[in-house]
N, C-alpha and C positions, 0 to 999 in steps of 0.2 A: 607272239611272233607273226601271226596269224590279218591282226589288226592294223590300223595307222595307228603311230607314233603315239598322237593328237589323243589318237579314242581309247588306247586301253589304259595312257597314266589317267584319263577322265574316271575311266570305269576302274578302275586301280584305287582310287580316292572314295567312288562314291562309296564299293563294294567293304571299303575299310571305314566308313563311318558307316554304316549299317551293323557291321558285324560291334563295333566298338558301344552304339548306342544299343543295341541289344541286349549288350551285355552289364552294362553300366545299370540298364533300366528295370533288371533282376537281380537287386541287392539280397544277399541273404541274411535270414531272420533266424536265429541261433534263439535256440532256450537253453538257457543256463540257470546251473543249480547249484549251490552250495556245497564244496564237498567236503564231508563229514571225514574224511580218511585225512583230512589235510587241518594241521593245529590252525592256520590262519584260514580256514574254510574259503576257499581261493572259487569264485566261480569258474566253473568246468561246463563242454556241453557232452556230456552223458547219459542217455536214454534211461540208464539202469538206475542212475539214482534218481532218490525221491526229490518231489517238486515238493513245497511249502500249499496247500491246498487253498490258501485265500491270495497267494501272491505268484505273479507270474512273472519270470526274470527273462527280458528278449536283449540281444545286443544286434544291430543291426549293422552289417555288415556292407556299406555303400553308402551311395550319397543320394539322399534325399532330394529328389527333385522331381519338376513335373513331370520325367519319363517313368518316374520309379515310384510314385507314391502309387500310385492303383496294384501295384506288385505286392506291396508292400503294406496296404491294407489289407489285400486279400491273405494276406498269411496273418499278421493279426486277427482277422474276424475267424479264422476255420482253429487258432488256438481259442480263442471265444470260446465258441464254440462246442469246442474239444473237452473245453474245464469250466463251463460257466459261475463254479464257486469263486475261482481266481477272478474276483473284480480289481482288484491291485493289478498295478501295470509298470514294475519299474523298469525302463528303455536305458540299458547303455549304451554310451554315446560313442565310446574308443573307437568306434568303426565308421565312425559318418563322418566322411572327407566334406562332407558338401551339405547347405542346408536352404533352397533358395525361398521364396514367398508362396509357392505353393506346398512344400515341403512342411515351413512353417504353417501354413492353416489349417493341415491335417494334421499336424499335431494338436492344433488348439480344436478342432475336432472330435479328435481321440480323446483328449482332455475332457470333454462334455458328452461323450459317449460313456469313459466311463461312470463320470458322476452321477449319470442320471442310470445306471447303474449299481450304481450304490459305490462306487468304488474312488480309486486318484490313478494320477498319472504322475510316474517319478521318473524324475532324469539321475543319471550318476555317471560322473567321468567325460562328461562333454569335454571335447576339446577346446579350450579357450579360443580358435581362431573365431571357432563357432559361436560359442557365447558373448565375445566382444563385436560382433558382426551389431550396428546400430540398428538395423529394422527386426534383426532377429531378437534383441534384447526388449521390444516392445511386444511381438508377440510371447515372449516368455511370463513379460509381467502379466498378460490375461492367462497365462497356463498358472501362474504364483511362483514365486520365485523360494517358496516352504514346500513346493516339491523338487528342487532339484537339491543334489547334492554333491560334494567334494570327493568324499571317500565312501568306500562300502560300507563302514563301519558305521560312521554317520547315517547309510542310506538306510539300512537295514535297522538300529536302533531307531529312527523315528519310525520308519515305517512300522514295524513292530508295535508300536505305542500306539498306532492307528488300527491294527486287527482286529478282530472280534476274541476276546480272551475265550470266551466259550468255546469255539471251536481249537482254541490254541490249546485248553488243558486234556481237549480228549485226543489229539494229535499224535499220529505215533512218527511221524517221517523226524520231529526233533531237529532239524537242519540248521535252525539259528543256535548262536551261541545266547542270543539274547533270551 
């Protein structure tokens, strides 16, 4: 009321693309876990239940882009971290509205982070706008297109086949059906 006309729809604009890009560029990074209470073991995020100790389930909640990737490593690296036996990385996609080229090369980053790790990077449930995107499809093929997958069921059976059985037979969390 205070202002001209001119300068507060200016400052009206700028002050809502600040607060919008702020918020966009703090996607949240959900761990999720298998729940055993549940016949089709439906991923849930629940602190109380057990994690799988070689495999780390995140679903990432946002769009993937140059304002959001440094966000969004740094919660990846402090789950690292947190559990360094979890060298598995399976990333659901249902939540990533958006996936642009720097997006993409931190994934193929993450990818070779965890390899040299000893570990893989799996996809599950990408949104097909995401996956048929043509430059996103060539960065996929240097991430391997034998870690992504369709269903959970698929995700979690191969991945499973990839574990260390040793550490699977002393295991007491039990969480796959596999």
């Amino acid at each position: 009321l205070f202002l001209e006309l001119q300068f507060a729809i200016l400052l009206g604009i700028m002050l809502s693309l600040a607060i919008y890009l702020n918020r966009t560029s703090h996607p949240k990074t959900l761990v999720r876990v298998p729940d055993r209470r549940q016949e089709s073991r439906a991923f849930v995020t629940d602190p109380m239940l057990p994690e799988c100790p070689q495999l780390k389930i995140v679903r990432i909640d946002g769009s993937l882009y140059f304002g959001a990737v440094n966000h969004v490593r740094n919660n990846l690296q402090e789950l690292a971290r947190a559990n360094p036996d979890q060298k598995q990385l399976l990333l659901i996609g249902s939540g990533i509205n958006f996936i642009d080229m720097a997006g993409a090369e931190f994934l193929i980053q993450l990818a070779k982070e965890r390899e040299e790790a000893g570990g893989k990077l799996y996809f599950y449930d990408m949104k097909e706008g995401i996956c048929s995107h043509f430059k996103f499809l060539e960065y996929l093929l240097d991430i391997g297109t034998d870690n992504i997958f369709l269903s959970k069921k698929e995700a979690i059976s191969e991945i499973y086949k990839r574990l260390d059985k040793s550490i699977c037979r002393q295991c007491i969390a039990r969480i796959f059906l596999e």
